[in-house]
C-alpha positions as CSV (number, residue, x, y, z in Angstrom):
1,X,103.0,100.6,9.3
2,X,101.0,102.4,12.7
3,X,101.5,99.7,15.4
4,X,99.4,102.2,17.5
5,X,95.6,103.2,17.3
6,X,95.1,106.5,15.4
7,X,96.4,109.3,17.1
8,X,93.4,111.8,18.0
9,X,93.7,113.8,20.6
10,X,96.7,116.6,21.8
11,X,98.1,114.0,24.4
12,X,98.0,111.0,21.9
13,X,101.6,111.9,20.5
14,X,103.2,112.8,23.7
15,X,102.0,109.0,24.8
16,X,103.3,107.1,22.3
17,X,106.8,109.1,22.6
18,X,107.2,108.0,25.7
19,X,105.7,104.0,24.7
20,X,108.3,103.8,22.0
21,X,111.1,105.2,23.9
22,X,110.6,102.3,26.4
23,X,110.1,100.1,23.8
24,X,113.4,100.9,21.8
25,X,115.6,101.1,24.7
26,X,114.4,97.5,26.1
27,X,114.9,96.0,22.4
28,X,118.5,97.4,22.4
29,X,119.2,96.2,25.8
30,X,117.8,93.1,24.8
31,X,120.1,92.5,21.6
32,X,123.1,93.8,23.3
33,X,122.8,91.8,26.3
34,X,121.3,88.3,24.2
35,X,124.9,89.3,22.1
36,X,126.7,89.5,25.0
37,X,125.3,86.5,26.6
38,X,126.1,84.5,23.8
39,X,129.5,85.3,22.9
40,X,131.0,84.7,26.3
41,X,129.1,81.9,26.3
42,X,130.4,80.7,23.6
43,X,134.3,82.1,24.1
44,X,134.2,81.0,27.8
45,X,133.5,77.9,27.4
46,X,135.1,75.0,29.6
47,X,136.8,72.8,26.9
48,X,138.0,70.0,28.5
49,X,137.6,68.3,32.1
50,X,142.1,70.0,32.7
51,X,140.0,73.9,32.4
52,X,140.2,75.9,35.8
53,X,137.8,78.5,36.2
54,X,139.5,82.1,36.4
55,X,139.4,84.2,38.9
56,X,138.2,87.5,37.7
57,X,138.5,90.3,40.1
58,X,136.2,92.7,38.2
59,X,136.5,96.0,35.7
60,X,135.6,99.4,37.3
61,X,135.1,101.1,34.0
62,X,132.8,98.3,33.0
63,X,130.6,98.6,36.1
64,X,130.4,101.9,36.3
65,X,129.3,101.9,32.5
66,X,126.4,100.0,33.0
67,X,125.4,101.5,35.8
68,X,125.6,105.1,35.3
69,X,124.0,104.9,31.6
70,X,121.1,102.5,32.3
71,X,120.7,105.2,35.3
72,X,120.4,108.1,33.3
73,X,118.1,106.6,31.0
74,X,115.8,105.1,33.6
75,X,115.7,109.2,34.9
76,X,114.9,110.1,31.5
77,X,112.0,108.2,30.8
78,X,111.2,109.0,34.1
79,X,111.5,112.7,33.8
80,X,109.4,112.9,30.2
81,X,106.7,110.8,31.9
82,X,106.1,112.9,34.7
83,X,105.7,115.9,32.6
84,X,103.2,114.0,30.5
85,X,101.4,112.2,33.4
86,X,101.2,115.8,35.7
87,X,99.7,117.8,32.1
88,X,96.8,114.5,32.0
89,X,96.3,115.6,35.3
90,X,96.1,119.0,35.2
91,X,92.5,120.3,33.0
92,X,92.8,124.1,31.8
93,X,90.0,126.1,33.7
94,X,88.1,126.4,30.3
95,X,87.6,123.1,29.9
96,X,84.2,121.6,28.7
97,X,82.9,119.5,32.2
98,X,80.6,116.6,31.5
99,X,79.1,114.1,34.2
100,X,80.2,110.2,33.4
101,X,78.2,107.2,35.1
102,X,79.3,104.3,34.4
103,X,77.0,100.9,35.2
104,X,76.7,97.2,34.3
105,X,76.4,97.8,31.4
106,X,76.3,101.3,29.9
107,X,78.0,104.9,30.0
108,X,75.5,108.1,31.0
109,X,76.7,111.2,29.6
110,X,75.5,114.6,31.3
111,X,76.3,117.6,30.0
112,X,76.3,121.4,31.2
113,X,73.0,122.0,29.0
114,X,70.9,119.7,31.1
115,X,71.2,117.1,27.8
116,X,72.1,113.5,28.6
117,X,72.9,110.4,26.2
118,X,73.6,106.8,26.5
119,X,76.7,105.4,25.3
120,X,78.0,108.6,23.0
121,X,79.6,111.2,24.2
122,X,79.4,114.7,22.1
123,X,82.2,116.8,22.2
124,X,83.6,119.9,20.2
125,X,86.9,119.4,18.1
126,X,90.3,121.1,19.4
127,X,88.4,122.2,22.7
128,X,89.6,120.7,26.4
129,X,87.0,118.5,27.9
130,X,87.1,117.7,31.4
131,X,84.8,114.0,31.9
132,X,84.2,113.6,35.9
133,X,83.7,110.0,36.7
134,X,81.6,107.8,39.4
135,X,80.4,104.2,39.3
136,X,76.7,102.8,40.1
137,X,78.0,99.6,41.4
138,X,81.3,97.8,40.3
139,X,84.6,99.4,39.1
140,X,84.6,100.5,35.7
141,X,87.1,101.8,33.5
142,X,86.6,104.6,30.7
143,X,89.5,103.8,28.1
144,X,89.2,105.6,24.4
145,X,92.3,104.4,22.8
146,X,92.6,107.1,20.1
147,X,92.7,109.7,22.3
148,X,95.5,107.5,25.1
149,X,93.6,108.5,27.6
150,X,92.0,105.3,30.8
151,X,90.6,106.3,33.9
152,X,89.2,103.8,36.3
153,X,85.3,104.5,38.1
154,X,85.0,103.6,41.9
155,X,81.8,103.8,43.3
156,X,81.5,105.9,46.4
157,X,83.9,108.1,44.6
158,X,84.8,110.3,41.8
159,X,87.6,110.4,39.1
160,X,88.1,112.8,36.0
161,X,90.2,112.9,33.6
162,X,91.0,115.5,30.6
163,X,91.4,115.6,26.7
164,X,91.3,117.8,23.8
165,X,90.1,116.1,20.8
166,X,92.1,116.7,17.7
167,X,90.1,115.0,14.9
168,X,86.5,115.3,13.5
169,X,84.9,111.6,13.7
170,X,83.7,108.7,15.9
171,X,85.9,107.0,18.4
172,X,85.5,104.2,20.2
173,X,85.0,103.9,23.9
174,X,85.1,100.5,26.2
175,X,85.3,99.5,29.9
176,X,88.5,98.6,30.3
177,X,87.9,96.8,34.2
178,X,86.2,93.4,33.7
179,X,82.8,94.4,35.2
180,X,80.5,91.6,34.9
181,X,78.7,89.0,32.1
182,X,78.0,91.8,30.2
183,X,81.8,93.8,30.0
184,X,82.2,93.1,26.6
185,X,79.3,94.9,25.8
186,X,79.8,97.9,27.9
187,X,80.3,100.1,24.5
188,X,80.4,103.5,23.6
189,X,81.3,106.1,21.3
190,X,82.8,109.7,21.0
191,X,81.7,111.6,18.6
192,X,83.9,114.9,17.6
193,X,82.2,117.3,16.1
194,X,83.1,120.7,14.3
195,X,82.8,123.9,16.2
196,X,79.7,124.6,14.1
197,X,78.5,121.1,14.2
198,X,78.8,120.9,18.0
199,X,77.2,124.4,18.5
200,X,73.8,123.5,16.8
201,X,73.9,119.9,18.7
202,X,74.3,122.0,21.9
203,X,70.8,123.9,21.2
204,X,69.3,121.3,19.8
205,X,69.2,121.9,16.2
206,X,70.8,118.7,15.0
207,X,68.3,116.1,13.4
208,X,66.4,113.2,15.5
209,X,68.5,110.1,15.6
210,X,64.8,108.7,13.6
211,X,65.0,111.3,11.2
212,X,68.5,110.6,10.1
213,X,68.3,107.2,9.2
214,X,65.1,108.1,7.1
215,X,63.5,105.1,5.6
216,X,64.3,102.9,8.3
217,X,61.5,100.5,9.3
218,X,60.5,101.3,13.1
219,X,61.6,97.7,14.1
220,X,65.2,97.6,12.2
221,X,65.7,101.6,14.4
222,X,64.2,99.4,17.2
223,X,67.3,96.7,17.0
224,X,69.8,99.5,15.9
225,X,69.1,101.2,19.2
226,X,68.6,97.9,21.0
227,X,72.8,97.8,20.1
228,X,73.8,101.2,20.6
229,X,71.8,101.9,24.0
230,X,73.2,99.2,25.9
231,X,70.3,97.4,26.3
232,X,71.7,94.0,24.9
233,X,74.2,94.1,28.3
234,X,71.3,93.3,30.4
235,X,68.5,91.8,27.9
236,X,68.2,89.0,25.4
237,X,66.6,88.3,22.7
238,X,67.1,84.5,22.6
239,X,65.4,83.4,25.8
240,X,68.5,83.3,28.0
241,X,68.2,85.6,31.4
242,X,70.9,88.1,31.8
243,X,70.6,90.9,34.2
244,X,67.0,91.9,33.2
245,X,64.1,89.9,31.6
246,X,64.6,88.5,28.0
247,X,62.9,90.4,25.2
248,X,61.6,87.4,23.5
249,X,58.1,86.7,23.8
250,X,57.9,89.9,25.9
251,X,55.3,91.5,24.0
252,X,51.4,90.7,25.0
253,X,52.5,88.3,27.6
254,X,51.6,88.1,31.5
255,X,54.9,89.8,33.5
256,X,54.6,88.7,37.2
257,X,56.0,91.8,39.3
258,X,57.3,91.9,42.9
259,X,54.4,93.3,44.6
260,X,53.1,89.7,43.3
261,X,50.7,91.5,40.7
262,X,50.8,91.0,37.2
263,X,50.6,92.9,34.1
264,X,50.4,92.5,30.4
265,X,53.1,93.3,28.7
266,X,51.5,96.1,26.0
267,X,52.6,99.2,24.8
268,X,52.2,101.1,27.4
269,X,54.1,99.1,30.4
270,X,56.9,98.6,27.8
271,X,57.1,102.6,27.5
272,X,56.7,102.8,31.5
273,X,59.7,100.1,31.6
274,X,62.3,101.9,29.5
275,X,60.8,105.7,30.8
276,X,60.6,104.7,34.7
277,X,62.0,101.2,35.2
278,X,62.0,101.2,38.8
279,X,57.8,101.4,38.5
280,X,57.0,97.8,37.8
281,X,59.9,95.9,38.6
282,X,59.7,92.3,37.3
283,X,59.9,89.7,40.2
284,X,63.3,87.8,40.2
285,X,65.4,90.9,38.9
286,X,66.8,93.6,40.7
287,X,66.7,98.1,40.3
288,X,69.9,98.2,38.5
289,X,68.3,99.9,35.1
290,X,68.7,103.4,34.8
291,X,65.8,105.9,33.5
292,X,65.8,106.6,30.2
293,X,63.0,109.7,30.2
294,X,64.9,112.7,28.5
295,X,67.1,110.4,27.2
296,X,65.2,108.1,24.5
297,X,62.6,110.4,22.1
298,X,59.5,109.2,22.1
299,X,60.4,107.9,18.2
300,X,62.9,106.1,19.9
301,X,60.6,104.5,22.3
302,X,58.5,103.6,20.1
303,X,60.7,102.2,17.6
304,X,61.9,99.6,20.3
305,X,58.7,98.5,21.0
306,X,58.5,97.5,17.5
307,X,61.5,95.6,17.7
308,X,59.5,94.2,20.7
309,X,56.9,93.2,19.1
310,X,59.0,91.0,16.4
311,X,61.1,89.1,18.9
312,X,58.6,85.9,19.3
């Protein structure tokens, strides 16, 4: 049985070499000392009130036994993980660079092509890709277990990290830094593609996100996008107040805004909201959603307004 997440990226193997070293080494001391413990426990014992304690001057072949081997193995382990630790840190020049923000509660992905996505990040199988990291506000942290790799985001700052994916599929990405009410839904995905497969996302050949679930209703793409953009971090759909305004009972209602107008929520301030957020900002709520124009399609836009529109 795989204790251990699949193993999809060139450093994956290296990292769990070094994890179950560690690991077997402290279970062996562990036996062999819990043994040890026990028997003189047990053979040492005082037996009746007459016993005097012996005086025991010490063994130099014992002591330097367990001092020299638990030293050698301590420089072992430390040896093996600085050669893993310096290659994490060390991107070949050819590597792939994409732009990471991370935010309460979503991951921006911008890529060398002047593309950008929301919680996926696209990347081509057995090639290096460098991810440079900063934070909008809190410390984040961009963990994708298959591949071993966790790098914190600090705002004011920036921090990379390096992989080469090994494996064609969908990976999961979290926030590994506890960044708020909506952390647990700070999700993402990396999606490895094939050489070819990457090439024709890279000009833009791939099909519409809308197009490939054909035969979706607008409003049931509206809620699958409501998921996978992020947008249930900071809105509801129950009534409750998170970060941004709830969804429900959005739709043809009055939205008071901080410039103390008003507006009615229709279709087109709910396309301004997701396009330009910062426009009409809702009174009570601050400018922490990001822009979604180039981002969202305007099928996608469309399709959560229908969602909208069904959240009464």
């Amino acid at each position: 049985m795989n204790w251990l997440p699949e193993q999809a990226s060139d450093f994956a193997g290296r990292v769990d070499t070094v994890i179950w070293f560690v690991t077997i080494i402290s279970l062996i001391s562990f036996i062999l000392i819990t043994i040890g413990l026990v028997y003189f426990a047990i053979k040492y014992r005082r037996r009746s009130e007459n016993d005097e304690t012996p005086y025991i001057t010490g063994n130099l072949f014992l002591e330097m036994l367990w001092t020299v081997i638990p030293s050698i193995l301590v420089m072992v382990i430390f040896v093996y993980g600085f050669v893993v630790y310096r290659d994490m840190r060390t991107p070949p020049q050819d590597a792939l660079e994409v732009n990471v923000t991370g935010k309460q509660w979503l991951w921006q992905f911008q890529y060398q092509n002047g593309k950008s996505t929301i919680n996926e990040l696209y990347v081509q199988q057995d090639k290096p890709v460098k991810v440079v990291m900063r934070s909008d506000d809190v410390i984040h942290s961009f963990f994708v277990p298959a591949f071993r790799v966790k790098q914190d985001l600090i705002g004011g700052m920036y921090t990379y990290l390096w992989f080469t994916p090994t494996k064609v599929g969908i990976f999961d990405l979290y926030c590994a830094e506890y960044c708020g009410t909506g952390h647990s839904a700070m999700l993402g995905k990396v999606i490895v593609m094939s050489p070819e497969a990457y090439d024709r996302w890279e000009k833009g050949e791939e099909e519409e996100e809308g197009k490939a679930v054909a035969g979706l209703p607008p409003d049931q793409l509206g809620e699958k996008l409501y998921k996978e953009r992020g947008c249930n971090a900071c809105h509801s759909i129950d009534g409750s107040t998170l970060v941004g305004p709830t969804w429900k009972g959005l739709f043809g209602h009055e939205v008071s805004l901080t410039d103390g107008s008003t507006v009615t929520a229709d279709e087109n301030y709910i396309r301004q909201s997701i396009l330009e957020p910062q426009a009409k900002m809702v009174k009570g709520f601050g400018p922490v959603m990001p822009a979604f124009k180039g981002i969202l399609s305007d099928d996608d836009v469309a399709a959560i307004i229908a969602y909208i529109k069904t959240l009464k």
